[in-house]
Steps between C-alpha positions, in 0.01 A plus 500: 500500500550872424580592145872662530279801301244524778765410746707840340164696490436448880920627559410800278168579693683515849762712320251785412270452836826524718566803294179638586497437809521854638118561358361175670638645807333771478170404355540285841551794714150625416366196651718545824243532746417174459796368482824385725780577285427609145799337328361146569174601315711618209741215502124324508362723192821441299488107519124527425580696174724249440276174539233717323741552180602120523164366464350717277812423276328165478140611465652670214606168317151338646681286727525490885756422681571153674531468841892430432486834301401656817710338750837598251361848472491550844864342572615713208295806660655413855870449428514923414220588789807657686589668203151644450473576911815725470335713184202575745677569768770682298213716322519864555151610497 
């Protein structure tokens, strides 16, 4: 089970990623001839940064995370994916 510090952590990294969200937009945009609709690679980018932040937090304490860890990282992650959809698509780039 996740720590209610790591569980706090994860809440406080959507917080600033949502917040960015108008430069993961755009950074998306330059890749939009390859793409179908930009905001789904930066709603893509942003839970990336994210997952990336969450495990190094425990390659920082030499410790990787359990297959639980995952799973309640993810269901954290998911309940505010709406919330981190309307940042992109709110972004003014």
């Amino acid at each position: 089970m996740i720590s209610e510090t790591t569980r706090s952590f994860i809440d406080s990294l959507v917080d600033y990623y949502t917040s960015e969200a108008a430069s993961y937009k755009q950074m998306a945009k330059a890749y939009s001839d390859e793409l179908v609709e930009p905001s789904d690679a930066a709603f893509g980018i942003i839970i990336g940064s994210i997952y990336s932040a969450f495990i190094q937090s425990y390659s920082n304490q030499h410790q990787k995370p359990s297959l639980e860890d995952i799973q309640e990282f993810t269901q954290i992650v998911k309940k505010r994916a709406a919330q981190i959809k309307r940042s992109v698509l709110d972004a003014k780039t």
